[in-house]
N, C-alpha and C positions, 0 to 999 in steps of 0.2 A: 412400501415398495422397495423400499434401496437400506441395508446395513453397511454401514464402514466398519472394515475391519480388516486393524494392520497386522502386526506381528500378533494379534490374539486368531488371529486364522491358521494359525499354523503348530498352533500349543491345545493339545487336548483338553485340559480342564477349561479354557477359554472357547474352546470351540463347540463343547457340551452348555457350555452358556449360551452363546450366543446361540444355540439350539433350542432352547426354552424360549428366549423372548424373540424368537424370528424361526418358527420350524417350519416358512416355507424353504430355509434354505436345503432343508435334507427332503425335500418333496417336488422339487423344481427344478429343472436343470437351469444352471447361473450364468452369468456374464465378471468375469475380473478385470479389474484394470486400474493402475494409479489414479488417483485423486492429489494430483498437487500442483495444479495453477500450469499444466503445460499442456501443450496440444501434440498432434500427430503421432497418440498412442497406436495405434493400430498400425499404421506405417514403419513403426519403431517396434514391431511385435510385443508390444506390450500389452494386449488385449485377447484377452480366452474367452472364445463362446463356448455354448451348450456341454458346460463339466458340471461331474456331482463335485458336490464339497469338500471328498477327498481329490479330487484333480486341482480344487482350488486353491485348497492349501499347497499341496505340493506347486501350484505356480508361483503361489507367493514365497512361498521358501526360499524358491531357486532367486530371487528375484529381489526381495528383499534385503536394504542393503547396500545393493550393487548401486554403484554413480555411475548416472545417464548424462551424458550431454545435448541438451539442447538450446539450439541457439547459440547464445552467447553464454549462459548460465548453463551450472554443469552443478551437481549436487546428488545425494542417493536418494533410493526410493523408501521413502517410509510409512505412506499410508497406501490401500489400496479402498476402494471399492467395491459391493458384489451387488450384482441386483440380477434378478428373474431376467432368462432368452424367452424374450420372447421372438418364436417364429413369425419371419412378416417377409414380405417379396416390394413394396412397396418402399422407396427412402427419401422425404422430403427435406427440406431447409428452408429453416427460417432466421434472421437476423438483424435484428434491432438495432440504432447508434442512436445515443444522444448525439447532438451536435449544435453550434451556439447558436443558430437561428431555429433549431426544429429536431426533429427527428428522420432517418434516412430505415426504410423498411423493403429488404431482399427479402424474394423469395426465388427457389429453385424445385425440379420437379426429381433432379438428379443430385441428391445429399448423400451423405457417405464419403468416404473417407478419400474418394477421386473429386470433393465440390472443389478443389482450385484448379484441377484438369480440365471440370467442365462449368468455368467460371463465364464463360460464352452466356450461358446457358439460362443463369443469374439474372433476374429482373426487379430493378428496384425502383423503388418510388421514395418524392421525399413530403414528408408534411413537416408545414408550417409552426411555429409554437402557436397554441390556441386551436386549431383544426382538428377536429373529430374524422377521425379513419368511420366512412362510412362505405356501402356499395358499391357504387362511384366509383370514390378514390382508388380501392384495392381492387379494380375490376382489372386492369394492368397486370396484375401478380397472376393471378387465376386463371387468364383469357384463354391458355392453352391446355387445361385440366378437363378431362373426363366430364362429363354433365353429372354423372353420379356423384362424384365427391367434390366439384367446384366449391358448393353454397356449403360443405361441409369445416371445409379449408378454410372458405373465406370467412366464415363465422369464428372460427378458433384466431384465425391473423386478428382480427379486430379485439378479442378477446384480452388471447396476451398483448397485445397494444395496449388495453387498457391497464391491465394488470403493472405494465410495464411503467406508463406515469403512475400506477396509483401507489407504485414501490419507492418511485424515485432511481429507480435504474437509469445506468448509463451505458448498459451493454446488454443484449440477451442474444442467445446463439442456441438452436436446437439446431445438433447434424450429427446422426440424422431424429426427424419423427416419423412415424408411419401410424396407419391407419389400423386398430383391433374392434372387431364388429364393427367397422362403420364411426370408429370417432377417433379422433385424432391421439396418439400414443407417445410422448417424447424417451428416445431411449438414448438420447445422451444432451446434456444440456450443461452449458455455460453465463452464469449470470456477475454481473457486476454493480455495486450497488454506491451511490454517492455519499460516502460519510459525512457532508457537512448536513445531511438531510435526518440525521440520525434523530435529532429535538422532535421530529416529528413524527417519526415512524418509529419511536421503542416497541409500542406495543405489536404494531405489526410484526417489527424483524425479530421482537425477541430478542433471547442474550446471543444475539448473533457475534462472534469474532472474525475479525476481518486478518487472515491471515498473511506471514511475511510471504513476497514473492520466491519464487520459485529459487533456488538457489543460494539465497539470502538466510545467512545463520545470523540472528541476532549474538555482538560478543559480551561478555562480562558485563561493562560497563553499560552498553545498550539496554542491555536484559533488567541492570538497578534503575535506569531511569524508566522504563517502562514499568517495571516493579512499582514505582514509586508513583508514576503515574493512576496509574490505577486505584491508589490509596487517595487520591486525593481531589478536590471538586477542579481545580485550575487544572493547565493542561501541562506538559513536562514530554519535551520530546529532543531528542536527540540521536542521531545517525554519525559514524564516520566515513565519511567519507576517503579521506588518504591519511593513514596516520605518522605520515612523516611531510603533511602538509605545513606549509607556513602562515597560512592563513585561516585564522582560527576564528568562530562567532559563540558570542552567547548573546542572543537577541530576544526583546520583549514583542511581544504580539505576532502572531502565525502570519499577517502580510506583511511586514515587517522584516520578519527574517527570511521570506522570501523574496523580498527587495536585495536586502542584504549579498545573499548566494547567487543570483542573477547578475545583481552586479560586479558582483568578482569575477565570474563568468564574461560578462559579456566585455569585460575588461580585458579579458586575453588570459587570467590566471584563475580558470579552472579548476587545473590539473595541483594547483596550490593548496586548492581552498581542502583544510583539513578537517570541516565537519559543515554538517546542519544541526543548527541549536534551534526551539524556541521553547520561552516560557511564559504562559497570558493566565489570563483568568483569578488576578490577582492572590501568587501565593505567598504563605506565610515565611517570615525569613526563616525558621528551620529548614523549610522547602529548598527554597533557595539555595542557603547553604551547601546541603548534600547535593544539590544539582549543580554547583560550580564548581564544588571541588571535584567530580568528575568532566566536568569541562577544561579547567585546571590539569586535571592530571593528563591528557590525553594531551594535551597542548604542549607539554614541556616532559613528554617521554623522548627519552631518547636522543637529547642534545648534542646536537652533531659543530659549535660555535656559530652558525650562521642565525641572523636576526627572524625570530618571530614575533607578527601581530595577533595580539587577540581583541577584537571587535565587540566591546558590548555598550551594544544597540540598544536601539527600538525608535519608534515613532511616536507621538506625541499621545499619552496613556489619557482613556476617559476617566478613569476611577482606581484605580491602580497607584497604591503611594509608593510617589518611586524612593520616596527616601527611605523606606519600611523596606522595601526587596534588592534596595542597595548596601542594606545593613547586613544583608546574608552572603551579598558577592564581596564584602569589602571583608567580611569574620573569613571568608577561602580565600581571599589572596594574601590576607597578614597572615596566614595557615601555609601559603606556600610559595613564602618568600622567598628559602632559598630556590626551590624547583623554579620557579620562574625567573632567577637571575642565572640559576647554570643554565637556563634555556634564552638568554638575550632577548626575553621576552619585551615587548612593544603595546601600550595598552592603551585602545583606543576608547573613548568613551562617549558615545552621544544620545542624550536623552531629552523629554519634555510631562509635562503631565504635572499629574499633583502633586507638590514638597517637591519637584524637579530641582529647583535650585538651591536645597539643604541635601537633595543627594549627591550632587553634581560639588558642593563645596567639600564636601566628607570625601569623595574621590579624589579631588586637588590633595588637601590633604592628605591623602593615603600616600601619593604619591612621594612627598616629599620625607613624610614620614619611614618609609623600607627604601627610599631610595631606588627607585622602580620609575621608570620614564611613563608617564599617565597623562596622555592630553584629553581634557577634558571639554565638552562644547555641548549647548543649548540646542532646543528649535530652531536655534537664528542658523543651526549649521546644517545643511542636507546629509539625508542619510547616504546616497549616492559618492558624495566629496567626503565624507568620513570615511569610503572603501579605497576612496582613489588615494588618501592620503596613506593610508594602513599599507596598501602594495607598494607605493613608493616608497615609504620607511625601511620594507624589507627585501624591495628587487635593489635601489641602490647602494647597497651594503652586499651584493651577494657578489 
């Protein structure tokens, strides 16, 4: 039903392909429009009905490329969309939320691209966790609908309902659907899917990629840890956040270093914090290595004399020897010795778990060794008091 096609929609030899393994597209009149995680295409005239394939192309020509602003994110267009117009007089909505007690389920009889004009209009219900969407319950959504296509509706709302837990979704949006011969059609739809659920749905979602947000260019160094990632069973993640931040993390375990980054937040320095680090799943210190020294280098770019911390965390590891993955942060900071003293670097360290206290001595050690200020602390010391110490290290020095 639906091809994507970016910049090969617009190149003949690509466009003769994609003719062979989709030749409804020269036999149908089409629909184009971006596919890239943002809404109020149509509003933004970014949306072509009923063209042949050459009007298609020429929209995307003109179009591709160009940076849109929306929202707050602003970015070019580079993939688009095409699927079959279909003809319909009918535009429903539907809309699905996970939420931490249940799930919350709208519907509307007026969807399309006025549904926040006619949010009035909008009738929602919420189910409980555990509660089966039956008759009953979605009799609410329906009560003002046709008697011809009520029980039609409300069989499909129950449907993707179910489809909706059996995905593990935490978002679904058709706006609009309508109705071809009498069954329900969706011709534009939005779904969102919960990664931590992925152990259990491979086979379902397939080699599904969960793509960057809208806006969001992964850089260099983002792009090798993800690189790396991917090569490997443990996990490797890393974001910057401000690269002229002074508050720096390389944190073990993904709640962990969510602790970590909240806490400098909720601390009042945010706007400091110069990354999101984590690393779990116990990796090997080669791993390691190349993950800190890009930690490392992002941390002590650009030395302006004022004091930076770098935080490496974590919480108390089940299986994970932390002496084995300290072995790989301790081979990148004797690696960049001096980078971290033209940077007044500050290094904080708090650990627990297995060999905890032959990692945690190898860092004393280190310390005193390059001559590099390194406080070192156990389990006995909160991971919360380890952030608050890291910011006072480097607001009372600014």
């Amino acid at each position: 039903m639906v091809a994507a096609l970016a910049s090969s929609v617009a190149t003949t030899p690509s466009r003769s392909h994609q003719l062979k393994r989709e030749p409804w597209l020269s036999s149908s009149k089409l629909v184009v429009k971006p596919d890239m995680l943002f809404g109020k295409r149509g509003k933004s005239g970014l949306v072509a009905l009923n063209l042949d394939l050459a009007q298609v192309a020429e929209f995307v020509k003109e179009r591709l490329g160009k940076e849109v602003v929306m929202g707050e994110s602003k970015g070019p267009i580079t993939t688009f969309i095409v699927e079959p117009f279909i003809p319909h007089n009918e535009e429903y909505y539907i809309n699905i939320v996970s939420e931490r007690l249940g799930c919350s389920i709208s519907f509307s009889e007026c969807g399309g691209i006025e549904i926040e004009e006619n949010w009035d209009k909008v009738k929602t219900i919420f189910l409980p966790t555990g509660v089966l969407l039956n008759q009953e319950i979605c009799a609410p959504l329906v009560a003002t609908l046709p008697l011809e296509f009520k029980s039609v509706i409300e069989e499909f709302i129950t449907h993707i309902y179910s489809l909706f837990l059996d995905l593990d979704l935490t978002f679904l949006e058709m706006n609009p659907f309508t109705l071809v011969n009498g069954k329900p059609y969706p011709l534009d739809m939005r779904g969102e899917l919960d990664d931590t659920a992925a152990f259990k749905n491979f086979k379902k979602w397939g080699n599904i990629e969960f793509p960057m947000p809208f806006g969001r260019v992964m850089s260099p160094t983002e792009s090798f840890i993800h690189e790396l990632d991917e090569k490997t069973s443990a996990s490797l993640k890393f974001t910057v956040l401000n690269p002229k931040g002074r508050i720096w993390t390389m944190v073990a375990g993904g709640g962990a270093s969510v602790i970590y980054a909240d806490t400098v937040g909720d601390l009042g320095y945010a706007s400091e914090l110069g990354n999101y680090a984590e690393y779990s799943g116990a990796p090997n210190e080669e791993e390691v290595l190349q993950y800190a020294r890009v930690v490392i280098d992002c941390a002590t770019a650009d030395p302006d004399g004022q004091r930076r911390a770098l935080v490496v965390g974590g919480g108390i590891a089940n299986f994970t020897d932390v002496a084995a993955t300290f072995n790989g942060i301790i081979r990148a900071l004797k690696e960049k010795e001096s980078k971290l003293k033209a940077a007044n670097m500050y290094i904080y360290v708090r650990r627990g778990g297995p060999n905890y206290q032959r990692g945690l001595e190898r860092m004393r050690a280190l310390g005193a060794e390059i001559g590099i200020p390194i406080e070192v602390y156990g389990p006995e010391a909160t991971m919360t008091g380890i952030c608050k110490q890291a910011i006072e290290c480097v607001m009372v020095a600014a």
